[in-house]
C-alpha positions as CSV (number, residue, x, y, z in Angstrom):
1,X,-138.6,6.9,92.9
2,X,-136.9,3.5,92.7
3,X,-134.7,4.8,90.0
4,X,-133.7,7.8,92.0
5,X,-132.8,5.4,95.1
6,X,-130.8,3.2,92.3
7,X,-128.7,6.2,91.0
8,X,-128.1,7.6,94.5
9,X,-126.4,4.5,95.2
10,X,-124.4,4.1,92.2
11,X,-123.0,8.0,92.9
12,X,-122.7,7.1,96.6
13,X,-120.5,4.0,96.0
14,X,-118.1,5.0,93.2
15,X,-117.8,7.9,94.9
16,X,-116.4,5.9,98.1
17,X,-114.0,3.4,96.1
18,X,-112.8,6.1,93.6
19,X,-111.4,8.1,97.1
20,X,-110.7,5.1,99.0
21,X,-108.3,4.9,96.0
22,X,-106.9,8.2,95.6
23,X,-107.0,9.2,99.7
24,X,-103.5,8.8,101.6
25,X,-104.6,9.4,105.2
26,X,-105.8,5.8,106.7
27,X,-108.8,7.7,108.8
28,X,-109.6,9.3,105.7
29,X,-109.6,6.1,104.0
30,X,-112.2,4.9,106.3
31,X,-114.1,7.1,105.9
32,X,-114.4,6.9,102.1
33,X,-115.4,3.1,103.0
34,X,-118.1,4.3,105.0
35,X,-119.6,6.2,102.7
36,X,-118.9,2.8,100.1
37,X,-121.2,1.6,101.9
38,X,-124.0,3.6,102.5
39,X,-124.2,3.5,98.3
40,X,-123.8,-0.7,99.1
41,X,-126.7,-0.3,101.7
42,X,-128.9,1.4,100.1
43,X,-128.5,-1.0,97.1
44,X,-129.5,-3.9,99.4
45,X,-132.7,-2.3,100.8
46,X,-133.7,-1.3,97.2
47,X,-133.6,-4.9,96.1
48,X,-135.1,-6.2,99.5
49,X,-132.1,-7.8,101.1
50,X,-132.8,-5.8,104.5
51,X,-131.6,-9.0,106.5
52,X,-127.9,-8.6,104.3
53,X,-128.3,-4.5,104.8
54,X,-129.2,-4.9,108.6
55,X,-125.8,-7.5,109.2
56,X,-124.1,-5.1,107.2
57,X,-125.0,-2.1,109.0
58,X,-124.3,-3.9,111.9
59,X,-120.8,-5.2,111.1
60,X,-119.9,-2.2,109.7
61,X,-119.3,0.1,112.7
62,X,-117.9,-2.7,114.8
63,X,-115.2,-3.0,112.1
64,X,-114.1,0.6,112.0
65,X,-113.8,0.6,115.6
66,X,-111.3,-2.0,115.4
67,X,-109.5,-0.4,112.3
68,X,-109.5,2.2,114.5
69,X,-108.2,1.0,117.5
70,X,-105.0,-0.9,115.2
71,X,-104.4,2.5,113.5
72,X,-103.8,3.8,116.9
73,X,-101.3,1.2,117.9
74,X,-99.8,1.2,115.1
75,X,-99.2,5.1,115.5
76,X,-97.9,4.4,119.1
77,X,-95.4,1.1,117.9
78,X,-93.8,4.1,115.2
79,X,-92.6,6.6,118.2
């Protein structure tokens, strides 16, 4: 079972960085980070960092939010 949690990680967070890369779109990009780091999550819980994985999956959302909210100014600064 471990090993299964281990290789659905690996997929899950090559998978992220290798569209992160090869995404244009900046929401698009974000989410490819998200899903980065559900593979880097799930990594931390397998080798029992669930303090690390609980900051992380706290951080994380506050993050995109701001991302977010600077995308959209950006957007508005361009017109």
């Amino acid at each position: 079972m471990t090993d299964l949690i281990i290789i659905l990680a690996i997929i899950l967070s090559l998978l992220g960085g290798f569209s992160t890369v090869f995404v244009r779109s900046s929401f698009d990009k974000l989410i490819c980070l998200g899903i980065l780091t559900s593979g880097a999550v799930l990594f931390l819980v397998n080798k029992g960092y669930l303090d690390v994985a609980i900051c992380v999956g706290l951080l994380m959302p506050i993050g995109t939010i701001f991302i977010l909210l600077l995308l959209g100014k950006k957007k508005e600064a361009a017109k």
